[in-house]
C-alpha positions in Angstrom: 118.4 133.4 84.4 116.5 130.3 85.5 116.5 131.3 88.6 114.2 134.2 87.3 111.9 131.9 85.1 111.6 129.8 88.2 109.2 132.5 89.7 106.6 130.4 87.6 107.2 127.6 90.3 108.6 128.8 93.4 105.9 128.1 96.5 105.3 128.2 100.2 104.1 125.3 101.9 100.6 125.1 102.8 100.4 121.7 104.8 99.5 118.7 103.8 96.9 116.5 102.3 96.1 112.8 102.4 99.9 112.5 103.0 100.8 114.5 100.0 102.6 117.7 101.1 100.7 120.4 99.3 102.7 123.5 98.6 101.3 127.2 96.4 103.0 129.0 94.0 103.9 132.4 94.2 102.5 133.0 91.1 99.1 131.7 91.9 98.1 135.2 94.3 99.4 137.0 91.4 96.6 135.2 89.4 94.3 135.6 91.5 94.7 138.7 91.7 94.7 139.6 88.3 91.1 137.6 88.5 89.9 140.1 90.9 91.0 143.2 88.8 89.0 141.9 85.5 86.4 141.4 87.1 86.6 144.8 89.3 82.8 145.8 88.5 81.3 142.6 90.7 83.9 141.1 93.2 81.6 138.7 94.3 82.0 137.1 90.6 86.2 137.6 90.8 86.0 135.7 94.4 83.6 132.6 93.4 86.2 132.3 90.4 89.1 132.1 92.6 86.9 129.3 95.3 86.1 127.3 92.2 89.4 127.4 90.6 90.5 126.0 94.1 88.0 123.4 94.4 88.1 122.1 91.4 91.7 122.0 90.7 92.3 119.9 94.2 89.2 117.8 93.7 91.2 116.8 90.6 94.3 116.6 92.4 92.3 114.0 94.9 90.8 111.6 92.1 94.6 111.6 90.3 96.4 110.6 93.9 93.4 108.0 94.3 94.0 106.7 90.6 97.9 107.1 91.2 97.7 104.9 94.4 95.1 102.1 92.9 97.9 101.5 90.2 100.9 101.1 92.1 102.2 105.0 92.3 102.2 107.3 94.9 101.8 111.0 95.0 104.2 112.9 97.1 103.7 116.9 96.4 101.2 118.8 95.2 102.3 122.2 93.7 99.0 124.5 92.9 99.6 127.2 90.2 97.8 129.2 87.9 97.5 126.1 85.1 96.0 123.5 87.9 98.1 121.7 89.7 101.3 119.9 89.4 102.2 116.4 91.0 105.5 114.9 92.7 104.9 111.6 92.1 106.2 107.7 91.4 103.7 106.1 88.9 103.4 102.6 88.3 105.7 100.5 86.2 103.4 99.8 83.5 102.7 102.0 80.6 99.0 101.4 81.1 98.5 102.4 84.8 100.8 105.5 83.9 98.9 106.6 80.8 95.6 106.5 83.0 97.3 108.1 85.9 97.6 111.1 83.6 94.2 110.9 81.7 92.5 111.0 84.8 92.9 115.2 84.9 91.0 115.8 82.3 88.5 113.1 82.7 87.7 114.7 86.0 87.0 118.5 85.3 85.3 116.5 82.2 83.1 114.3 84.3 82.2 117.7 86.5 80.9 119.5 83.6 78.7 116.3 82.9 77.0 116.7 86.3 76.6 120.3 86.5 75.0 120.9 82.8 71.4 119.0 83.6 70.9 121.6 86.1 72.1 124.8 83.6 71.5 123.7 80.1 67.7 125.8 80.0 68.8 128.6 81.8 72.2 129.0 79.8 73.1 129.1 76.2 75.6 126.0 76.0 77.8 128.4 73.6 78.0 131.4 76.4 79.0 128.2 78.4 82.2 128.0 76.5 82.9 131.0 75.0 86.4 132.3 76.3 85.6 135.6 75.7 83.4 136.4 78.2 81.7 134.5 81.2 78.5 133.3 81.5 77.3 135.8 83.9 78.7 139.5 84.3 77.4 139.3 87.7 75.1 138.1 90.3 71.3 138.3 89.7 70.0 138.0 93.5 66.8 137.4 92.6 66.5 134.2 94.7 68.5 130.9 96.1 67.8 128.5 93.4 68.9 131.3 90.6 72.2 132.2 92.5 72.8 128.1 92.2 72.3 127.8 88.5 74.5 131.4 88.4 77.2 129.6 90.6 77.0 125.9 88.5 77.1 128.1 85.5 80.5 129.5 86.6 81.5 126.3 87.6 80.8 124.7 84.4 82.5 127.5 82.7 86.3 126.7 85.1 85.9 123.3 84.4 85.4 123.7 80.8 88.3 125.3 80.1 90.3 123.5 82.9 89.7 120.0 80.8 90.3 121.8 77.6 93.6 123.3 78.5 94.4 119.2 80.0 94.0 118.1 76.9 96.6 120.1 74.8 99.9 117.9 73.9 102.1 120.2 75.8 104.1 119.9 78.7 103.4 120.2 81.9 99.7 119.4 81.0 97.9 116.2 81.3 98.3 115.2 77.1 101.6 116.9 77.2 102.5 114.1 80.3 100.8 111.0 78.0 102.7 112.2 74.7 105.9 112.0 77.1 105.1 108.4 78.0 104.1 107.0 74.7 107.0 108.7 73.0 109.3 106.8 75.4 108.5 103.7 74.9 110.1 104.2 71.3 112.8 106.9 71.5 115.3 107.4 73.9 115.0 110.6 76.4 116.7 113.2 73.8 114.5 112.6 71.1 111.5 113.4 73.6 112.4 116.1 75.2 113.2 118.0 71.8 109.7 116.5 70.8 107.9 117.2 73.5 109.0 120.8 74.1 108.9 121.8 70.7 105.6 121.0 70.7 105.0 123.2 73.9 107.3 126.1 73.1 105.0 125.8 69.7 101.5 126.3 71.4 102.9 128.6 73.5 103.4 131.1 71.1 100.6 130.3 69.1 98.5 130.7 71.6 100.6 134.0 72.8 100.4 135.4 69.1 96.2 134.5 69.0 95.9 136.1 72.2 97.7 139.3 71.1 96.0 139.9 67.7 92.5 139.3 69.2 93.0 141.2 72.2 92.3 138.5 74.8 94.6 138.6 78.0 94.3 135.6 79.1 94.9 133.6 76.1 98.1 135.4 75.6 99.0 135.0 79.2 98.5 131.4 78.8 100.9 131.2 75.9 103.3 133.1 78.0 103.1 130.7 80.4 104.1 127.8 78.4 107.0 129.3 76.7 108.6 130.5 79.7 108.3 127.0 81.5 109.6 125.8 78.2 112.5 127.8 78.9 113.1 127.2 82.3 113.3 123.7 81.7 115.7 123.8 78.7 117.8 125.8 81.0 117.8 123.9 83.9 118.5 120.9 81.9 121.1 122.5 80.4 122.5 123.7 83.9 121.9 120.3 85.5 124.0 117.5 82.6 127.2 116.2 83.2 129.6 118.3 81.5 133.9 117.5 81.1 136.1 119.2 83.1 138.3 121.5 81.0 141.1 120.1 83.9 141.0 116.8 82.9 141.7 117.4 79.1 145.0 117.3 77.9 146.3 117.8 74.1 143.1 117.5 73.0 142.9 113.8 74.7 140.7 112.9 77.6 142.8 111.3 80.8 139.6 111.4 83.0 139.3 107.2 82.2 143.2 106.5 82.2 144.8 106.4 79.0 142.5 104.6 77.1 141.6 107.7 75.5 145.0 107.5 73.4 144.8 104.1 72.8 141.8 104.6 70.9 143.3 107.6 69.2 145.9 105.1 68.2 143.7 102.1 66.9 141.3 104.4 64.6 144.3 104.3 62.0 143.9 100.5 62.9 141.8 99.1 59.5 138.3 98.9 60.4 136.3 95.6 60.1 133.6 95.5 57.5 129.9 97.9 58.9 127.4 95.8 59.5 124.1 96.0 57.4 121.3 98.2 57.5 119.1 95.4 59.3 121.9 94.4 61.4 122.6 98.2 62.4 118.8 98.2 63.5 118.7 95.4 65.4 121.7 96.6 67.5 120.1 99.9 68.3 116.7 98.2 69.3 118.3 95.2 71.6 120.6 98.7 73.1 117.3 100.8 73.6 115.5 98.1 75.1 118.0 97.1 77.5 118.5 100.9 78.7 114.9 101.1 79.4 114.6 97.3 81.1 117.8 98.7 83.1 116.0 102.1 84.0 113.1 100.3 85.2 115.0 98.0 87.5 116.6 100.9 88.9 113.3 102.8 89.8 111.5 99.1 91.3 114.8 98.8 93.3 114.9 102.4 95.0 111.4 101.8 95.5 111.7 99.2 97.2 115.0 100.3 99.2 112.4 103.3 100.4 109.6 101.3 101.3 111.9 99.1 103.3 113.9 101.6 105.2 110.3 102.5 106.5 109.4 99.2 107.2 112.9 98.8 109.5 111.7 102.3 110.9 108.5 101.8 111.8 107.6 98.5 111.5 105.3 96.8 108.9 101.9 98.1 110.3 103.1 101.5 109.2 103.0 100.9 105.3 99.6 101.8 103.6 97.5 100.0 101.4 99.1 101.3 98.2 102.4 100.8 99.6 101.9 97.1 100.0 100.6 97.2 96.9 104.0 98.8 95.3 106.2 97.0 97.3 104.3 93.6 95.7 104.9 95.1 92.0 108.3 95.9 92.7 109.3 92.7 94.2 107.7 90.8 91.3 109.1 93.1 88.4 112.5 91.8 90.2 112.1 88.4 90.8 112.0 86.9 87.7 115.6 88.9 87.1 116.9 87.0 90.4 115.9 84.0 89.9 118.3 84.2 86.7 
């Protein structure tokens, strides 16, 4: 069944940029070409959609690999699909660098709107602007070069708009969804946020799904479609993808995968238990435990990083890191060092 659901997410490659290997969903023609058949009574209007949807979702996808790179991460795919884009990518180790590397999505298409309303805010209603319903323009005036602009920046705006607003809903795999992630794991272990995180996606999904449907809007129900069925892919392929005991390697109910320690702790719970620790005590534990799984985690991630960054330096000598490479490399190394100096 995931395999199915994964039609949301299967792509082609489509080369590569700034180093980044950029690759297009399947779904993403299908969008488009639903754009094309809404707006079936002006093409011209369906096609400009389609060129700013591109534009503007890889001009984002540029200032977030910039961002990503200027604080220690680096992006390595690009994914394009009908919701934006979606990133392969190592951030930085602090929660700070990874938080911005996120925010900077929606602070883009935000900081293109800024630009573009100067030139359209006295030829345009700023609520046509924004109103989902319906698009600024129904189609092309022709009347001259300079109104063709403002029709185009209007259009423009319009993409951008929505692109930000959609960025800035907590669900996953959207820009706030990514920063609720992060925040949320600094404080709860990985289960806890995942059954946070996508119950708050599989939530707007069919909010926006059900809104969609009793208002009549496509597009707001597609959306909601969309995010429930990448809720459910994921839930699946986690599900698919954990560590689960072999049936083999139970025995009586006892598991001989570890020896027999197994029994020996079947033996020693008749054992009389030592007095449970306090409330306080209880806390403490579990904070010095979840603290110690996430210092461990990050070690883990400086150390590959480093192993990479090395192999390429024994590879192709040290002239052939970049910029942000160095820069990793010099995080890494001193996120270690205090550790091996113990």
């Amino acid at each position: 069944m995931s395999s199915v659901l994964n039609v949301l997410t299967s792509s082609f490659p489509a080369g590569t940029l700034f180093h980044a290997r950029v690759r297009v969903a399947y779904s993403l023609p299908i969008f488009f070409l639903l754009v094309l058949l809404r707006n079936s009574d002006d093409l011209l209007i369906g096609m400009s959609l389609i060129l700013i949807f591109t534009g503007s979702v890889l001009f984002q996808q540029l200032v977030q690999m910039l961002v990503a790179r200027r604080t220690g991460g680096e992006v390595n795919e690009i994914l394009l699909w009908p919701l934006g884009t979606l990133a392969r990518m190592h951030l930085g180790f602090r929660m700070k660098s990874r938080v911005v590397t996120w925010f900077s999505t929606p602070l883009t298409y935000m900081l293109v709107c800024m630009l573009i309303f100067p030139f359209i805010y006295r030829s345009f209603d700023v609520f046509n602007l924004i109103d989902i319903a319906a698009l600024p323009i129904s189609q092309y005036t022709m009347q001259s070069f300079s109104q063709l602009g403002q029709e185009f920046l209007a259009l423009t705006f319009f993409v951008n708009f929505w692109l930000m607003m959609i960025n800035i809903l907590p669900a996953l795999p959207l820009a706030a969804g990514r920063i609720t992630e992060e925040l949320l794991l600094g404080n709860f272990n990985s289960v806890t946020v995942n059954r946070v995180v996508y119950g708050i996606t599989t939530f707007t999904g069919f909010l926006f799904l059900l809104t969609g449907v009793a208002f009549s809007h496509v597009w707001v129900a597609l959306f909601g479609t969309v995010l429930v069925c990448w809720t459910l892919y994921e839930k699946i392929r986690l599900l698919e993808t954990s560590p689960t005991k072999d049936e083999s390697e139970l025995f009586l109910g006892y598991d001989f995968s570890a020896g027999y320690t197994s029994l020996e702790r079947s033996r020693e719970e008749h054992a009389p238990q030592p007095p449970r620790p306090g409330v306080l005590a209880r806390w403490r534990a579990r904070r010095r435990s979840h603290q110690q799984r996430k210092a461990d985690a990050r070690r883990r991630a400086a150390q590959e990083q480093i192993d990479s960054l090395l192999q390429k330096v024994s590879e192709s000598g040290l002239s052939s890191l970049s910029a942000s490479e160095h820069k990793q490399l010099k995080q890494a190394s001193q996120y270690l060092r205090p550790e091996k100096q113990k």
